[in-house]
MIVO-313147 format. One line per 3 residues: number of its first residue (from 1); for each residue x, y, z of C-alpha. Coordinates in nm, 4 decimals. Each point is the difference from the previous one (the first is absolute). Layout:
N
NUM) X:Y:Z; ...
This chain:
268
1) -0.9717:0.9665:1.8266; 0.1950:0.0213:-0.2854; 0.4007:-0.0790:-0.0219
4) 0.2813:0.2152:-0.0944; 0.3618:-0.0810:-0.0276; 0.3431:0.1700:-0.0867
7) 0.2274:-0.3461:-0.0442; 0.2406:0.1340:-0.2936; 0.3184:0.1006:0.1383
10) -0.1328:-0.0408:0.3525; 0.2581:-0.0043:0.2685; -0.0316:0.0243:0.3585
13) 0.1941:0.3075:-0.0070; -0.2842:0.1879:-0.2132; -0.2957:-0.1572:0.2034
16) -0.0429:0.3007:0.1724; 0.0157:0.1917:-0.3085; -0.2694:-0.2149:-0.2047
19) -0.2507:0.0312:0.3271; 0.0708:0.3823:-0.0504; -0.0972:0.0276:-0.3743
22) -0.2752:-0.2419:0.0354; -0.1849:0.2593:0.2502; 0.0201:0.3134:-0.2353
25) -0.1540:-0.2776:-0.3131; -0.2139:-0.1354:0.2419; -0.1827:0.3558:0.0688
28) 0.0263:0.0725:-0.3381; -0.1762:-0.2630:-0.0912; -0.2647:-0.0118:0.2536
31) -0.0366:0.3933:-0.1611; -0.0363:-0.1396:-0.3347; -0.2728:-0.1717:0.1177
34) 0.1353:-0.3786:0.0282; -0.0917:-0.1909:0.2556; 0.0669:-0.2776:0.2321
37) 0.3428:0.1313:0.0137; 0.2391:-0.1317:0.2247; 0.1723:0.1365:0.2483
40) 0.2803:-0.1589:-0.0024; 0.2477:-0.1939:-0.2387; 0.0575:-0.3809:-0.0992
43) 0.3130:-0.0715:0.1386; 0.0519:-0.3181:0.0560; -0.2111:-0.1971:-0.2225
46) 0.1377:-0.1680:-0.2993; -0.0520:0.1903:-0.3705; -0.1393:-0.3100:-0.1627
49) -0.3207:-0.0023:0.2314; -0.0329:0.3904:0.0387; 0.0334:0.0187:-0.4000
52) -0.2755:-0.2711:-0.0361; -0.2101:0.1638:0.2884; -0.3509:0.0782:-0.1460
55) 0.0362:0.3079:0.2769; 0.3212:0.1116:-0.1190; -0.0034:0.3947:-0.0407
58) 0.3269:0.1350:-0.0640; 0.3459:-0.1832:-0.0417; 0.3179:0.0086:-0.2139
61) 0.1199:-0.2731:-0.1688; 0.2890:-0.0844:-0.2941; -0.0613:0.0875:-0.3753
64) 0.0298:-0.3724:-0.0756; -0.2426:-0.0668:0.2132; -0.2887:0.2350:-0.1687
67) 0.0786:-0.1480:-0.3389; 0.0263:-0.3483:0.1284; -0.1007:-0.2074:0.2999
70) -0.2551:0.2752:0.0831; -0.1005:0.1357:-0.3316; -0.3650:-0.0474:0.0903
73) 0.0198:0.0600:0.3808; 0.1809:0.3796:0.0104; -0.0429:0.3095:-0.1892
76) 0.3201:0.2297:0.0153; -0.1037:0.3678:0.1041; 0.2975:0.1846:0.0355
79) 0.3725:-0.0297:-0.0371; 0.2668:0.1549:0.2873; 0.2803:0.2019:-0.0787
82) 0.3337:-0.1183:0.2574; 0.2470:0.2149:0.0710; 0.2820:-0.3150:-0.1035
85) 0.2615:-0.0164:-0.2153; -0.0389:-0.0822:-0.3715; -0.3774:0.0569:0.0715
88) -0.1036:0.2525:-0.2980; -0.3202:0.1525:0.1004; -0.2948:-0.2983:0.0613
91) 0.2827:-0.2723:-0.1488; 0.2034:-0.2004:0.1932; 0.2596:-0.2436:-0.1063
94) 0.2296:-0.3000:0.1973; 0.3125:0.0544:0.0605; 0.2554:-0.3359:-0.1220
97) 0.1993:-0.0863:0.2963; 0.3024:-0.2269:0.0570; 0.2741:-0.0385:0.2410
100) 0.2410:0.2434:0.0189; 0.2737:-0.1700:-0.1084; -0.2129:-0.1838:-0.2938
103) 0.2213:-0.0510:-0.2910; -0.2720:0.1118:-0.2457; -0.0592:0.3078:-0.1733
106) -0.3157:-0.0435:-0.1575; -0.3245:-0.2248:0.0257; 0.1030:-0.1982:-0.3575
109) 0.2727:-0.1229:0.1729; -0.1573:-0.1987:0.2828; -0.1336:-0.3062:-0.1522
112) 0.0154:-0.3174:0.1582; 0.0357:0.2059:0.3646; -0.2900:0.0581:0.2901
115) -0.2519:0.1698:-0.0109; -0.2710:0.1273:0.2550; -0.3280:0.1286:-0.0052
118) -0.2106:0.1553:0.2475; -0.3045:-0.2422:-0.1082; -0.1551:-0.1606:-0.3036
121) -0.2783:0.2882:-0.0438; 0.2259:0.3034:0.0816; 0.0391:0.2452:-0.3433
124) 0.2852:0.1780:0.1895; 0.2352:-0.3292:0.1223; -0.0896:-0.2430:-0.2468
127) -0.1806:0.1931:-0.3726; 0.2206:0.2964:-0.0097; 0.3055:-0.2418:0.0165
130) -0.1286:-0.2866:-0.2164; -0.0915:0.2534:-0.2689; 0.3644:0.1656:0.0521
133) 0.1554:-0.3271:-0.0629; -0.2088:-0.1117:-0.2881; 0.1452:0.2942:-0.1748
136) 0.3328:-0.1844:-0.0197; -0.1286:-0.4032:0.0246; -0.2097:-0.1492:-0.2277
139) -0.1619:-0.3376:0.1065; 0.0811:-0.2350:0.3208; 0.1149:0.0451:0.3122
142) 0.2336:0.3390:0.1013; 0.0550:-0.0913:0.3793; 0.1577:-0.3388:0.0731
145) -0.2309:0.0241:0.3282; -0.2986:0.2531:0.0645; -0.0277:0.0694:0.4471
148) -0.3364:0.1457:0.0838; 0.0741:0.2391:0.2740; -0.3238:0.1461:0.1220
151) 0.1105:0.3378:0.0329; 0.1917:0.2724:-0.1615; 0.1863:0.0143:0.3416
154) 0.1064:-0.3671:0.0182; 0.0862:-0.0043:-0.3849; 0.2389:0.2689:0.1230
157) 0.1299:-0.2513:0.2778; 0.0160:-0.2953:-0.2372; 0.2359:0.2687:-0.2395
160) 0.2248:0.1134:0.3434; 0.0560:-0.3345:0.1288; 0.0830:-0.1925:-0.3786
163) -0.3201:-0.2065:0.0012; -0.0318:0.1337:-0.3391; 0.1595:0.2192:-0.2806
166) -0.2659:0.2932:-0.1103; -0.3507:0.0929:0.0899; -0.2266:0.3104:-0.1004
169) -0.0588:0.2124:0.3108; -0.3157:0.2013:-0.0378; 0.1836:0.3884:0.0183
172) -0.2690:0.1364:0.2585; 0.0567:-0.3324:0.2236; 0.3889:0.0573:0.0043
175) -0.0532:0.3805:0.0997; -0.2199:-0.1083:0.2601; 0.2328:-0.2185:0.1534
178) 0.3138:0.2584:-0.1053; -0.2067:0.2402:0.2639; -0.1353:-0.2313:0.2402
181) 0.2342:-0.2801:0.0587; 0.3666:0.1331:-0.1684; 0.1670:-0.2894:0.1496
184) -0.1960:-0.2003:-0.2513; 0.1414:0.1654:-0.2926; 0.2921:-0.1221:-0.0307
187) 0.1931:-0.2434:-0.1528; -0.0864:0.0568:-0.3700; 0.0190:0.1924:-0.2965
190) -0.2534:0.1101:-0.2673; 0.0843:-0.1676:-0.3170; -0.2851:0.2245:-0.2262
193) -0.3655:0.0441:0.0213; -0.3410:-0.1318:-0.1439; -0.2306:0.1849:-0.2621
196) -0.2690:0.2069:0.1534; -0.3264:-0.0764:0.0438; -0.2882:0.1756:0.2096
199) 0.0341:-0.0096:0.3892; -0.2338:-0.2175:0.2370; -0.2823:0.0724:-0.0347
202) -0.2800:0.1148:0.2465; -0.3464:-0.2707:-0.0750; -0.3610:-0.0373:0.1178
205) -0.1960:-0.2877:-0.0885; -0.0694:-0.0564:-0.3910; -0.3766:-0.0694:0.0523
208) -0.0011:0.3877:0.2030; -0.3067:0.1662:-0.1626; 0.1829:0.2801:-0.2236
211) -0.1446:0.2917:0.2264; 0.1691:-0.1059:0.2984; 0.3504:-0.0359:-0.2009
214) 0.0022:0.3449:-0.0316; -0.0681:0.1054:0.3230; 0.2984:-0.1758:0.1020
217) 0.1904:0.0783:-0.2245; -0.0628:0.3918:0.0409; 0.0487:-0.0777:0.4391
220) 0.3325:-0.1521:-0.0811; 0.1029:0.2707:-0.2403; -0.0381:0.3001:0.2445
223) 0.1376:-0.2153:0.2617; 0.2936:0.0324:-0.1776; -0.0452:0.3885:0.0403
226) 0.1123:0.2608:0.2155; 0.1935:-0.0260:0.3465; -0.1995:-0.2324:0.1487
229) 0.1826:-0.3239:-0.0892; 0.3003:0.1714:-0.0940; 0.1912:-0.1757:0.2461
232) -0.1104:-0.3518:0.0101; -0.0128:0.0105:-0.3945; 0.4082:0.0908:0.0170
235) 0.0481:-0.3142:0.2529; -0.1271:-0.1993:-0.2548; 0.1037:0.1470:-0.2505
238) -0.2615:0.1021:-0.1829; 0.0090:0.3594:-0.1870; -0.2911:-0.0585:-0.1879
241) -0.2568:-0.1829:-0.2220; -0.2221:-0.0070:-0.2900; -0.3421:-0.1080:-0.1480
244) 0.0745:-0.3332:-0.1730; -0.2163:-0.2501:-0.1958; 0.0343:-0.3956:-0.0374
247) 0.1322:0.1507:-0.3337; 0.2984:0.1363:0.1070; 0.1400:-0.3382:0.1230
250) -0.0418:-0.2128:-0.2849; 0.3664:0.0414:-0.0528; 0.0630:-0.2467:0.2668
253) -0.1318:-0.2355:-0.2982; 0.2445:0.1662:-0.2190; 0.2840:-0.1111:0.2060
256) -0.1064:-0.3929:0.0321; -0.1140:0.0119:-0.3511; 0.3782:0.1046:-0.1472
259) 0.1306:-0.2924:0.2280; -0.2461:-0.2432:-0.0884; 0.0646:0.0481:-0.3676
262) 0.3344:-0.0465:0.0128; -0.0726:-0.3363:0.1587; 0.1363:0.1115:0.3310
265) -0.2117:-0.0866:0.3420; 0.1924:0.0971:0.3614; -0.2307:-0.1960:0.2247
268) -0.0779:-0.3986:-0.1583
């Protein structure tokens, strides 16, 4: 049987949810005529063996990841629309947070402070806000220390409790946790935002014979359609999606590129 997973922006509060949209794909898929479907999501194993699993058949993964660790592995086939703020159709951006009372009024200011990221591989905590910074810094080091975090979430704690100054807070993450767990979100301010890029996208496996692609990619378009998963699609926010192409993400090169040339690298 083949494996399917959800994991971006997964919370247990949108389990439920995920199951829910993963039925009405599921029978669209099986209608398509794909099979070995599952009936049932991936939950709880982790992304780096379910994105190297030779059975994989549907997942969502980061935009850095298509252009970079798993360039060869996944094939983006679609890109969701969320219903978050500074989200501009299928772009999202990171929001730049620091503590409230933070004495800084812009990113150029903050050299020498703290900075977290979410992880090393993440376009959304770490590329969006290297490539921000590397717009005002030229060469070295920007952060007299770098924290790796592990999570958008605990980025957000590290901000809140002064374990360090400024972190990029993928936007669909913080209105996830705005809705779900308010008492998290507090304790900060937004200091500006991140340039666009395309959202998550949704992948199958790279060595998919081309047929199959777009099968799936046709199932997971009209899942998107109707009343059907109206409601579990609004608890995860998700108002809608489009057909996307490895293409449309080479942008995430864009962004480590312009850092890169300027001689600036976030993670040593």
């Amino acid at each position: 049987m083949r494996a399917a997973s959800l994991p971006m922006y997964s919370m247990p509060e949108t389990r439920a949810a995920r199951d829910t949209f993963w039925t009405a794909l599921a029978n669209n898929l099986r209608s398509h005529g794909i099979t070995d479907v599952p009936d049932n999501l991936t939950h709880d194993m982790s992304v780096l063996n379910l994105w190297n699993d030779e059975n994989l058949l549907i997942s969502q993964c980061c935009g850095y990841d298509v252009v970079k660790p798993y360039k060869d592995k996944l094939l983006p086939i679609a890109t969701p629309i969320y219903n978050s703020s500074s989200c501009v159709a299928e772009y999202y951006c990171s929001l730049v947070i620091v503590p409230e009372d933070s004495p800084f009024d812009d990113i150029s200011q903050m050299k020498g402070t703290i900075g977290a990221i979410n992880g090393p591989e993440s376009h959304s905590g770490m590329s969006s806000l290297r490539q921000l910074i590397a717009g005002t810094h030229s060469g070295g080091d920007f952060f007299s220390e770098l924290k790796v975090s592990g999570s958008h979430e605990a980025s957000l704690h590290m901000i809140k409790s002064g374990q360090a100054d400024v972190a990029a807070i993928d936007s669909v993450s913080l209105s996830l946790i705005k809705r779900y767990r308010p008492d998290h979100a507090s304790g900060f301010r937004v200091l500006g935002t991140t340039y666009r890029a395309p959202a998550p996208p949704f992948v199958v496996r790279a060595s998919m014979p081309e047929n199959d692609v777009e099968k799936i990619r046709v199932a997971l378009l009209e899942t998107f359609q109707g009343p059907a998963t109206e409601s579990c699609r609004e608890a995860m926010l998700l108002s809608g999606v489009v057909s996307a192409t490895a293409a449309d993400y080479w942008v995430m090169n864009a962004f480590e590129d312009y850092a890169t040339n300027r001689g600036f690298g976030m993670v040593r």
